[in-house]
VEXLO-159405 format. One line per 5 residues: number of its first residue (from 1); for each residue x, y, z negated of C-alpha. Coordinates in steps of 0.001 Angstrom, whole numbers, always signed. Example, Ala and Ser with C-alpha at 12.3 -4.5 7.8 and 13.67 -1.06 7.14 Angstrom:
<rs>
1 = +12300,-4500,-7800 | +13670,-1060,-7140
</rs>
This chain:
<rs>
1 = +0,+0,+0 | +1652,+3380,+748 | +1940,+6131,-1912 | +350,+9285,-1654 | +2648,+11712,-3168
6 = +839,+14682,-2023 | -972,+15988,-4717 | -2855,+19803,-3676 | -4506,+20572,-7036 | -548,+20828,-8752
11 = +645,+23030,-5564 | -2658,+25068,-6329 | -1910,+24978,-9801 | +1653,+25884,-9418 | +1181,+28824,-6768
16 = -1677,+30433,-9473 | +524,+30218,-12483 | +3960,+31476,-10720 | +2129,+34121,-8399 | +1084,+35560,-11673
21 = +2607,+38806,-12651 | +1812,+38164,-16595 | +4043,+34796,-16216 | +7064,+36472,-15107 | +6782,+39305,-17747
26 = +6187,+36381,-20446 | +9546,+34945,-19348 | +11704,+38656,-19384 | +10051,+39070,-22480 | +11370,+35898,-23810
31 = +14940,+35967,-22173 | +15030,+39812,-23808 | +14184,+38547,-27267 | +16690,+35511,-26921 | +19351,+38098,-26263
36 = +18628,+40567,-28925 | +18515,+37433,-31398 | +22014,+36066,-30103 | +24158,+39539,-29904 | +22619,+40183,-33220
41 = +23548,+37277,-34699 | +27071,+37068,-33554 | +27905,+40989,-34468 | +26102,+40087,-38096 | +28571,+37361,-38762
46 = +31103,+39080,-37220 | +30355,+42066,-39702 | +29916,+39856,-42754 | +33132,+37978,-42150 | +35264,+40711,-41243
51 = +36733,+39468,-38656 | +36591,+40565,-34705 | +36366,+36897,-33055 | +33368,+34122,-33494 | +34370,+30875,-35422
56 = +33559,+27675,-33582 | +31694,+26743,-36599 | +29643,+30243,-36442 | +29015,+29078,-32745 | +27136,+25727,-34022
61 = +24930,+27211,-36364 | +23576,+29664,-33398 | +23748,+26546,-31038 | +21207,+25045,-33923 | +19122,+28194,-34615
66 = +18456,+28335,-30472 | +17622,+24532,-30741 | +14559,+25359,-33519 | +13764,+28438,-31312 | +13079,+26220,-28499
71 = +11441,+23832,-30218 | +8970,+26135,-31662 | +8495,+27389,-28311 | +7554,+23644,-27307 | +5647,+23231,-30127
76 = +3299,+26555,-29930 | +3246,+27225,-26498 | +2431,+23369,-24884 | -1280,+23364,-26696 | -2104,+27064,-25043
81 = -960,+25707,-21922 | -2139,+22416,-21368 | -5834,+22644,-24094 | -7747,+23979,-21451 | -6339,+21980,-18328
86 = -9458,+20335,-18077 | -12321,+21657,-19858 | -11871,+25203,-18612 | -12774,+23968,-15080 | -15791,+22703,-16621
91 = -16308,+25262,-18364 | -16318,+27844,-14813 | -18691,+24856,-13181 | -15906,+24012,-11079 | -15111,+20760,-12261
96 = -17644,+18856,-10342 | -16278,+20376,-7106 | -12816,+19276,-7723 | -14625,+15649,-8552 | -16296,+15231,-5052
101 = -12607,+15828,-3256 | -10364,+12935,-2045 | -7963,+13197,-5207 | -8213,+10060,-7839 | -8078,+11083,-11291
106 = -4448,+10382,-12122 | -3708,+12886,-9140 | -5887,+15645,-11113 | -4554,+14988,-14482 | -626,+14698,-13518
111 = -1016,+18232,-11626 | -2708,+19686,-13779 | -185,+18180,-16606 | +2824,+18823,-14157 | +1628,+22493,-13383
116 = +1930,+23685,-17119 | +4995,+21089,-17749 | +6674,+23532,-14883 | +6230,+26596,-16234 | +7604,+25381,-19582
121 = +10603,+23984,-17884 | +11305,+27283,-16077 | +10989,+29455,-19439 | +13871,+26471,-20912 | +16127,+26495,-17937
126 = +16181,+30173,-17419 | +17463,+30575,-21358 | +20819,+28588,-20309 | +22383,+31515,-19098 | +22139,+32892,-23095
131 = +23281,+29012,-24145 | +25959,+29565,-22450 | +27286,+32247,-24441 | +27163,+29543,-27338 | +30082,+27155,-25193
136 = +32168,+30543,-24816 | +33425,+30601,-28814 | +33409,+26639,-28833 | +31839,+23948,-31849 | +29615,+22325,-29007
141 = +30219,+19177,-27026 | +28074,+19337,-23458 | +26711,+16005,-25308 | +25084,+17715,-28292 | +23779,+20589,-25013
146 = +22048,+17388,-23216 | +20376,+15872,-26157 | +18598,+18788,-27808 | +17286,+19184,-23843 | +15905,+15623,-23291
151 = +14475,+15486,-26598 | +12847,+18962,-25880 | +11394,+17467,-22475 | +10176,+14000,-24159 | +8525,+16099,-27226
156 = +7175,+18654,-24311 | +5957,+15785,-22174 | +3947,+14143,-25411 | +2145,+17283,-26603 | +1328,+18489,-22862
161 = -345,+15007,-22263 | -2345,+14936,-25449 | -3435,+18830,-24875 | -4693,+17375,-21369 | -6186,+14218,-23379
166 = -8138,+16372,-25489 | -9174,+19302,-22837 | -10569,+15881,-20746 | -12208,+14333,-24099 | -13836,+17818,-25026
171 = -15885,+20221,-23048 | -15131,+23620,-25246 | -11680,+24765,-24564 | -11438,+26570,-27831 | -12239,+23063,-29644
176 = -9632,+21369,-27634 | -7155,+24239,-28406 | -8152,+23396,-32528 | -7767,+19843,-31546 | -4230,+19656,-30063
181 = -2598,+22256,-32621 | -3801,+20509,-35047 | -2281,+17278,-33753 | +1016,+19490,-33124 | +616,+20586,-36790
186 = +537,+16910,-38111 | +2999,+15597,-35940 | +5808,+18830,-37019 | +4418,+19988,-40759 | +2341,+17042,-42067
191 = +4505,+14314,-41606 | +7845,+15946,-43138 | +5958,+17140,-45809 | +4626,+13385,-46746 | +8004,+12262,-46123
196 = +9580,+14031,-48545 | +6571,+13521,-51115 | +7315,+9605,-50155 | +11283,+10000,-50510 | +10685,+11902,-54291
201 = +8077,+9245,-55362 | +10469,+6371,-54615 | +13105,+8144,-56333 | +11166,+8583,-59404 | +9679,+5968,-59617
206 = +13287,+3931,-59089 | +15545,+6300,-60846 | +18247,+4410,-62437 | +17410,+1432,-61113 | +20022,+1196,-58283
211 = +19752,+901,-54825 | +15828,+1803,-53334 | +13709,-357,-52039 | +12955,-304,-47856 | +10493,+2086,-47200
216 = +9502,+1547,-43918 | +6487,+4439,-44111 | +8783,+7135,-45168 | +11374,+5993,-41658 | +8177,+5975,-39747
221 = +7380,+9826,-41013 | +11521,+10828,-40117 | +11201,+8981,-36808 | +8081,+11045,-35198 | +8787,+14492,-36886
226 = +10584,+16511,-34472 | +12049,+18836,-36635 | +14116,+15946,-39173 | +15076,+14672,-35748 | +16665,+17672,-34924
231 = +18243,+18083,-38007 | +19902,+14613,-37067 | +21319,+16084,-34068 | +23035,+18887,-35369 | +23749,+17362,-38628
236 = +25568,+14210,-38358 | +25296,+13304,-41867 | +21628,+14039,-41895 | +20763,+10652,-40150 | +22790,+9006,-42391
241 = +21210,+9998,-44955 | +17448,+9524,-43924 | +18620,+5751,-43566 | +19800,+5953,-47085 | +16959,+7081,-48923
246 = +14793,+4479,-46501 | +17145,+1811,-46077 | +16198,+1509,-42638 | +19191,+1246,-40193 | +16793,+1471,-37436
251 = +17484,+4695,-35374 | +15355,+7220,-35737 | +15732,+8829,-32277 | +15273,+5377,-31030 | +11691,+5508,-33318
256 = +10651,+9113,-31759 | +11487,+8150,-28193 | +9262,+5057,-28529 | +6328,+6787,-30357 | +6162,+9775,-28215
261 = +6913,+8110,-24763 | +3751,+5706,-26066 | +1793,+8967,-26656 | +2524,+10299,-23568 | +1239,+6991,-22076
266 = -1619,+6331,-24052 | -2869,+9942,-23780 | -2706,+10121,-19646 | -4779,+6146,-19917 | -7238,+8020,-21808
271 = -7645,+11157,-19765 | -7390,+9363,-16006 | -9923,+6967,-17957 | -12765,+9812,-19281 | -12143,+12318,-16636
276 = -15042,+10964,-13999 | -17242,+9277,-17157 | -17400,+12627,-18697 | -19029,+14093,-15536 | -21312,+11481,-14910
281 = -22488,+12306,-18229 | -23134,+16136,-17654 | -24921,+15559,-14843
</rs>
């Protein structure tokens, strides 16, 4: 059977979002607060210290404080983006129009998934030129530079698909919106703050005793939480640690790529699934 790889509702998608004026501005915006952050941060240490020249060491921390900056961005911006992929086209009585073309459902949900993923990639890539700046004073391997971005793209991939899952599922775009932050919110907040309730009950509850027991719920928690696998990265004592206090030895970037690639599945299954059963039922 040949593959159809033309898909027009992402090349629609993609020529309304980047032939937007309010997109581009978004993005010099961005880039202009990225660069106010980093020159500020490197003449405050270099004013603190006392020094004219920017340790290595200095370099790192900035290379970590852009890493939480973009995964914020991730985190905040995905939901806006991908929430009302779906259920605003129902919402403008255009979905049903888009239904009676030729495209199958996995063609509408991957463009309209692919569309937002796009512009999310484009506000990433073009902060590399201010990354850069990070490699100039040294501390970074180009290995610590690749991680941080595929782990970026796998947690942007996840959240994008479940925004899409829940813009499919629901027909208010405002409820979808409440929906996927608050799934963004339990995934990020909820599940280090458990994990660290977990971690001190154990503890407690142990103290004295010598080594822990295996606590397989509190690894599960430091395995999909994007920010203690983060923390990993640029710490390399932190994932020794987490495996400590668990005694787990099981990876936990190994954990989050399994848990959020399986998200990203499961979500698209469900939205190609509902997309044509929730129209049938409007009707």
């Amino acid at each position: 059977m040949k593959m159809n790889f033309n898909n027009p509702v992402l090349f629609k998608e993609l020529k309304l979002r980047f032939r937007s004026p309010k997109s581009f501005v978004g993005i010099l915006f961005y880039l202009i607060a990225m660069c106010i952050f980093v020159f500020g941060f490197i003449f405050a240490t270099m004013t603190m210290s006392g020094t004219s020249y920017f340790r290595p060491s200095e370099s790192f921390i900035l290379f970590g404080l852009l890493a939480f900056i973009q995964l914020g961005l991730v985190l905040f911006i995905t939901p806006g983006l991908t929430a009302g992929a779906i259920s605003s086209e129902r919402e403008k009585q255009t979905l049903s129009i888009l239904l009676t073309t030729s495209q199958s459902s996995f063609q509408i949900i991957s463009g309209k998934l692919s569309s937002s993923i796009a512009f999310l990639l484009l506000l990433i890539v073009a902060g590399l030129p201010v990354y850069s700046l990070v490699f100039l004073f040294g501390g970074i391997s180009p290995l610590d530079f690749v991680k941080v971005f595929f782990f970026l793209f796998v947690t942007l991939l996840a959240i994008g698909s479940v925004g899409v899952m829940f813009s499919t599922l629901i027909r208010r775009t405002i409820v979808s919106m409440i929906a996927t932050y608050g799934t963004m919110l339990f995934l990020s907040v909820v599940t280090g703050f458990i994990f660290l309730i977990v971690m001190q009950m154990i503890e407690f509850n142990h103290m004295g005793t010598g080594t822990p027991p295996t606590s397989m719920l509190g690894h599960i928690l430091a395995s999909i939480n994007p920010a203690i696998l983060f923390a990993s990265f640029l710490s390399t004592g932190m994932g020794d640690s987490i495996s400590e206090m668990t005694q787990v030895k099981f990876p936990i970037w190994i954990g989050y790529l399994i848990f959020y690639l399986s998200l990203t599945v499961i979500s698209l299954f469900i939205s190609v699934k509902k997309l044509r059963v929730n129209m049938k039922r409007s009707k």
